[in-house]
C-alpha positions as CSV (number, residue, x, y, z in Angstrom):
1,X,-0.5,-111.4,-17.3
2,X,0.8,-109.5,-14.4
3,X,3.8,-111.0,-14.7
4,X,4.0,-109.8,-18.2
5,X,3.1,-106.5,-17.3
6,X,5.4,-106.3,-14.6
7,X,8.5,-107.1,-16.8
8,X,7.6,-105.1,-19.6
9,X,7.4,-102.2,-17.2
10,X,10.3,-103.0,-15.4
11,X,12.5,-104.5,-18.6
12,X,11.9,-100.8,-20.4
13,X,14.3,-98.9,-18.4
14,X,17.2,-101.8,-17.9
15,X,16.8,-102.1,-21.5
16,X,17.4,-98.8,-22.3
17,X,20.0,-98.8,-19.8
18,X,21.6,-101.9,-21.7
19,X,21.6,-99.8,-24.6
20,X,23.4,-96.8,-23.4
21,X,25.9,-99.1,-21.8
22,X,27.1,-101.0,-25.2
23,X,27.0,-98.1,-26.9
24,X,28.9,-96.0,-24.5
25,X,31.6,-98.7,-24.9
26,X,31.7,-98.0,-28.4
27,X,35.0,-96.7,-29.8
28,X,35.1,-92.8,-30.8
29,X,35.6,-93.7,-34.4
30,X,32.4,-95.5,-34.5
31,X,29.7,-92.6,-34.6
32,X,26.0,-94.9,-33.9
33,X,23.1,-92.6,-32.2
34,X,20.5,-94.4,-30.3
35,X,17.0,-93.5,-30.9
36,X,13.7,-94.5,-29.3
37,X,10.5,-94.0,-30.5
38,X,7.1,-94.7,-29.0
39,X,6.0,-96.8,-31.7
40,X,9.1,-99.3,-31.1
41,X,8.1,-99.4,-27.2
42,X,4.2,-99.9,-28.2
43,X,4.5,-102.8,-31.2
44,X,7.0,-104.7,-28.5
45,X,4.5,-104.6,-25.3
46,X,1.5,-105.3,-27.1
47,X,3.2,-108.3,-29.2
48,X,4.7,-109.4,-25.4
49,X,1.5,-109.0,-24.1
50,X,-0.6,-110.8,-27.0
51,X,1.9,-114.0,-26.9
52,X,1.8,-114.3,-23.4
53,X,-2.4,-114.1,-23.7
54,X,-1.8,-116.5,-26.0
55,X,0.2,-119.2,-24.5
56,X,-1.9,-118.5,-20.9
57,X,-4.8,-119.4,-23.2
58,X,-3.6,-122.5,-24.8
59,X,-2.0,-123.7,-21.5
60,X,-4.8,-122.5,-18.6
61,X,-7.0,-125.8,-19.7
62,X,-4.2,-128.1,-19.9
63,X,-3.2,-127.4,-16.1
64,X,-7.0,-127.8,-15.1
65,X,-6.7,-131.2,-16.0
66,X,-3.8,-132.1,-14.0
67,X,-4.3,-134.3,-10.9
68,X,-1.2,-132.7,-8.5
69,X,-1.2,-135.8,-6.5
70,X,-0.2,-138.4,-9.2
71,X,2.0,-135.8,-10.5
72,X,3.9,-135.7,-7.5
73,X,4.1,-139.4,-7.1
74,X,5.2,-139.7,-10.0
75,X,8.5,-137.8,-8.8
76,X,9.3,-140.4,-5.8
């Protein structure tokens, strides 16, 4: 989860970044305004963060289970 956290902080501003990149590239003729709004930035971290619970959830007993040393064996 802090991984999550730490790339939705961090992906916000390169995003954004990304944006005004492409769309300064834009020809003159093309007239395309970016907007943000709060609500965009809120509904996409909390669906990251909720499918990242998720998965951690469904996964986290799975890798209990795993013996490292016959998994590594296996490998040779």
């Amino acid at each position: 989860m802090w991984l999550t956290l730490t790339g939705i902080v961090l992906g916000t501003p390169c995003g954004m970044w990304l944006v005004a990149m492409l769309f300064g590239t834009m020809p003159e003729s093309m007239d395309y305004i970016a907007t943000y709004r709060i609500n965009s930035f809120i509904y996409t971290a909390a669906g990251t963060c909720a499918l990242s619970f998720a998965v951690n959830r469904l996964l986290s007993g799975k890798v209990k289970t795993v013996d490292m040393v016959d998994a590594l064996k296996g490998q040779e």
